[in-house]
N, C-alpha and C positions, 0 to 999 in steps of 0.2 A: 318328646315334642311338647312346647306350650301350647295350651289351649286357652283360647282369652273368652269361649261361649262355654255356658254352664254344663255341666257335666259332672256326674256325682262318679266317686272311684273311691273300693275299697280293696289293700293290696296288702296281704301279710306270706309272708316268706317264717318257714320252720322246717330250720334242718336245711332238707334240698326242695320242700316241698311249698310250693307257691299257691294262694289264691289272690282269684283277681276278680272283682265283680266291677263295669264299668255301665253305667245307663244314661239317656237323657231324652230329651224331648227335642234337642236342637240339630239340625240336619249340618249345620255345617261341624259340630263340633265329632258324630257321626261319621261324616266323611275322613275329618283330619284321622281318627280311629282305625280306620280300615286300609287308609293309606302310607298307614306306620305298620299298624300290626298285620296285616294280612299283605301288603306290599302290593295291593291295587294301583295301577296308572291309570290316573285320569279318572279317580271314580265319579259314575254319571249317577246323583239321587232323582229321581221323579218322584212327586207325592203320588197317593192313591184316593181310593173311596175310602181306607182305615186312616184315623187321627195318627198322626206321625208321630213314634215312638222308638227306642233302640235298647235293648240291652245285651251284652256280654258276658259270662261266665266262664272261669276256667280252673282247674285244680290239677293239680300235677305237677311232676318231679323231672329231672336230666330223660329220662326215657319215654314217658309218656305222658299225656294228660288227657282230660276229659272236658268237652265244652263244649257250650249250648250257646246258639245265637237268636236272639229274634231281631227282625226288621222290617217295621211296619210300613211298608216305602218300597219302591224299584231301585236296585244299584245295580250300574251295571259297571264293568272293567276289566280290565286286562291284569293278569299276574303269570306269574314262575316260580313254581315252590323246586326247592333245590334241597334241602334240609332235612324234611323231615316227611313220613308219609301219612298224609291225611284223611280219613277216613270221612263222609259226610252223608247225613241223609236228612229226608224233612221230613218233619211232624206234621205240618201245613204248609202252604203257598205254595209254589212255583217256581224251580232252577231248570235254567237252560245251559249246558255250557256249550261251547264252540271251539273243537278239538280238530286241527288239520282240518279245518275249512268242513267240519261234521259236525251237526248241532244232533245233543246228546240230553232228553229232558226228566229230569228226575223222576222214576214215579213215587208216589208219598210212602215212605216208610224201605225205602229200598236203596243198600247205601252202594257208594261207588270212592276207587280210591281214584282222589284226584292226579291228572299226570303230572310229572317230573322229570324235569329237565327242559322244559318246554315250555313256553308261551302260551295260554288258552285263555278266551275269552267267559266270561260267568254272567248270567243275569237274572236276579235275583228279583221277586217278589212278595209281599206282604211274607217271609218266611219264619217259620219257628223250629230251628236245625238242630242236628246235634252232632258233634265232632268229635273221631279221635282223633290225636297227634301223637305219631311214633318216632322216634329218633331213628333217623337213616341211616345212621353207622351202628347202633342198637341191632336193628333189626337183620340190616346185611351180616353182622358179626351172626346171626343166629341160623342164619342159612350159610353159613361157610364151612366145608366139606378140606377132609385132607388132602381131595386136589385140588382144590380151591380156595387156599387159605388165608387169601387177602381178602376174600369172602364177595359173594357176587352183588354186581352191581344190579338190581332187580327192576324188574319196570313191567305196571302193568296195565290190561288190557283194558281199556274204561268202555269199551264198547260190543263186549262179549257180556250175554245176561247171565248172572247168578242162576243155580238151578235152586230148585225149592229145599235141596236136602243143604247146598252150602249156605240160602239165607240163616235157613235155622239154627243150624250151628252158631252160626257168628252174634244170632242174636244172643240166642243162648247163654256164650261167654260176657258177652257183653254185660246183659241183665245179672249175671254169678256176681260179677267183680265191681259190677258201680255202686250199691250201694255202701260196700265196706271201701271202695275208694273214696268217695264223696264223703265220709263221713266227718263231720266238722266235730262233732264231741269227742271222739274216741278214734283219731286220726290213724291210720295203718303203720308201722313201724318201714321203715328204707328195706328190711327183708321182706315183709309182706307187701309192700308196692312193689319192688322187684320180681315178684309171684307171679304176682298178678300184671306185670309188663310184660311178663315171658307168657301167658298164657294168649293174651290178645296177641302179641304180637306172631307167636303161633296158630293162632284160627286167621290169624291176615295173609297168611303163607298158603294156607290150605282151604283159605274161603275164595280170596280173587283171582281170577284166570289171570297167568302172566304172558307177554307179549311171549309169540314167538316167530317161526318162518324166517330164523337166522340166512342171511345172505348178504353178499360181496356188492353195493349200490351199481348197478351201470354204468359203464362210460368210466370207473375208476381206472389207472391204469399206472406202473410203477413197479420196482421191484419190491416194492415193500407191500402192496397191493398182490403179488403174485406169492410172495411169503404166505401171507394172512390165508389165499386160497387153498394154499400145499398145506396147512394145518388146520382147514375145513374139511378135504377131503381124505389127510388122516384118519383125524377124529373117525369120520364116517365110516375109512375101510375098519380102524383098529379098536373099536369103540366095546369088542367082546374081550379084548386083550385088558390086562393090570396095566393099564397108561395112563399119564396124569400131565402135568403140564412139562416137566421137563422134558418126556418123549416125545410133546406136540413141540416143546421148543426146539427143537433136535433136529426132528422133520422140516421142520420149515426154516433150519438153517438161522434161528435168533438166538438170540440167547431167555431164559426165562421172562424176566423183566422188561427185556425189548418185545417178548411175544404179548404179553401185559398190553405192554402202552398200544401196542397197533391194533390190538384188539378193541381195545377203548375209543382210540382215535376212530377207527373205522367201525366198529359196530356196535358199541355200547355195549357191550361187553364183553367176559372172559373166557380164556380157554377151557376152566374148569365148567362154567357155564353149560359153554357148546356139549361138551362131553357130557354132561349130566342131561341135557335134553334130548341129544342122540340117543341113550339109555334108556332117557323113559319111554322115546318112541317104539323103542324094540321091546320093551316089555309089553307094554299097550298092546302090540301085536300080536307078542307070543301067547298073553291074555285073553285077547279076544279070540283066536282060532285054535287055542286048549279043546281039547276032546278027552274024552271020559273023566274020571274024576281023580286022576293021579297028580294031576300039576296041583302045585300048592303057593300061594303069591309069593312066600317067603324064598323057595329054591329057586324061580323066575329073578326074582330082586335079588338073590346075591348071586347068580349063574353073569349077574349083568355090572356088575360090582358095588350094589348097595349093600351095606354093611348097619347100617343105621336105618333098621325098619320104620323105628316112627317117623325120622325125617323124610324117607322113600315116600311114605304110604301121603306124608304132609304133600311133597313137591309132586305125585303124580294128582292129587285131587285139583292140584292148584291147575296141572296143565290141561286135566281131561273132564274136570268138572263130577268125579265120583272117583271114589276111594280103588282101589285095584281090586280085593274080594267081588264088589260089585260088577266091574270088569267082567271079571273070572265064573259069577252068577247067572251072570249075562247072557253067556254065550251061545252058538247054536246048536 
């Protein structure tokens, strides 16, 4: 986009790896910014009691990057991120967002990933933020399971709180890996940004609660509707069984790729999915009403067909907000 109001921007690209610093004093040239790069409609600026100022920072490669906003101003708008998953939090000011008609207000220093696939409203004040950005097919490829290996389509809960044991974590990584990402003298090599894209985008997996309470919407109605159900409640009876999506396709009479698309269509997500959260609910259980000290989380996790402990222990913290051990410590 032209901008014909002043605006300072500095933009160097090496290798795959980008910086972008963009800043100014001008509110309309501010606006046209946010209505490119962040794909705001209709962004609303109101001034404040702070002199009116803006800046942008970004660094990062095809998987991740790292960026810091400020804005000395009220903006408020409408967007839909589809792409990529964004991590945000403030340092200062003020975010309200407006998720399904539910306003969701930041507290300072406490990040949330923004939703996907979906319209939400933002309204931002006097703010000084800081941003991951994850690549959506990056990170889905990194939660994808051998029965799931189109790799799941993720989405999560912006209105479930972080407990104290997952902020920390997440900061933790976060703080390891920024300043050798950031670094403008001695820039990380495409294998060590790589490292360090799997490591975040691994504490993203196992820090933010993901949506769940899978179910068939009301009032649907259809033979392909009644498909989608008979491979709901497979899943459910056969979920101790070695089954994966072809035997869900089987049951429900699709073929694999047709059981794919209906599950998309209809529930935003996949069969392997389903199966995998069926799983961890049954372990959670068996977890929690363990007696004496024989049960061990590893023979729970694969008596249930996890085979892959660290991703197990990653997608049960992401569902129940504590690692399975803890579960298991827990108990009465």
């Amino acid at each position: 986009m032209s901008l014909t109001t002043p605006v300072r921007e500095d933009h160097a690209v090496r290798d795959d790896r980008y910086v972008r610093r963009v800043s100014g004093t001008d509110i309309d040239a501010a606006t046209a910014f946010f209505r490119s790069g962040y794909a705001i409609r209709d962004p609303d600026v109101t001034p404040t009691d702070a002199a009116f100022s803006w800046e942008h920072a970004a660094i990062g490669g095809a998987d991740m990057s790292l960026r810091t906003t400020r804005f000395l101003a009220g903006l408020r708008g409408t967007t839909k991120n589809e792409d990529e998953f964004i991590v945000l939090w403030n340092r200062a000011g003020r975010t309200v967002l407006t998720i399904e008609e539910r306003e969701v207000e930041l507290p300072a220093g406490t990040p949330i990933v923004l939703p996907m696939d979906r319209s939400f409203e933002l309204h931002h004040t006097n703010i000084v933020q800081s941003l991951v950005h994850l690549n959506r097919r990056f990170v889905e490829s990194l939660a994808a399971t051998s029965d799931d290996p189109e790799g799941t389509r993720l989405a999560f809960d912006p209105f479930r709180a972080l407990t104290p044991e997952a902020l920390a974590s997440w900061r933790a990584v976060v703080r390891r890996i920024s300043p050798r990402f950031l670094d403008l003298q001695a820039p990380p090599d495409a294998i060590a940004r790589r490292a360090m894209a799997d490591a975040v985008a691994s504490a993203l997996l196992s820090t933010f609660p993901q949506r769940s309470g899978l179910h068939v919407p009301e009032g649907r109605l259809g033979p392909e509707i009644d498909r989608v159900r008979r491979a709901i409640d497979f899943v459910h009876a056969n979920a101790h069984l070695p089954i994966g999506t072809t035997e869900i396709s089987a049951a429900a009479d699709l073929s694999p790729r047709g059981l794919q698309q209906s599950f998309r269509r209809h529930l935003d997500t996949t069969p392997g999915a389903l199966l995998r959260s069926v799983r961890l609910d049954a372990v959670h259980r068996e977890l929690t009403a363990a007696e004496g000290g024989s049960t061990t989380v590893a023979d729970v996790a694969r008596a249930w067909g996890f085979a892959h402990l660290g991703r197990f222990s990653a997608a049960y913290r992401s569902r129940f907000g504590r690692l399975p051990n803890e579960t298991l410590r827990a108990r009465p």
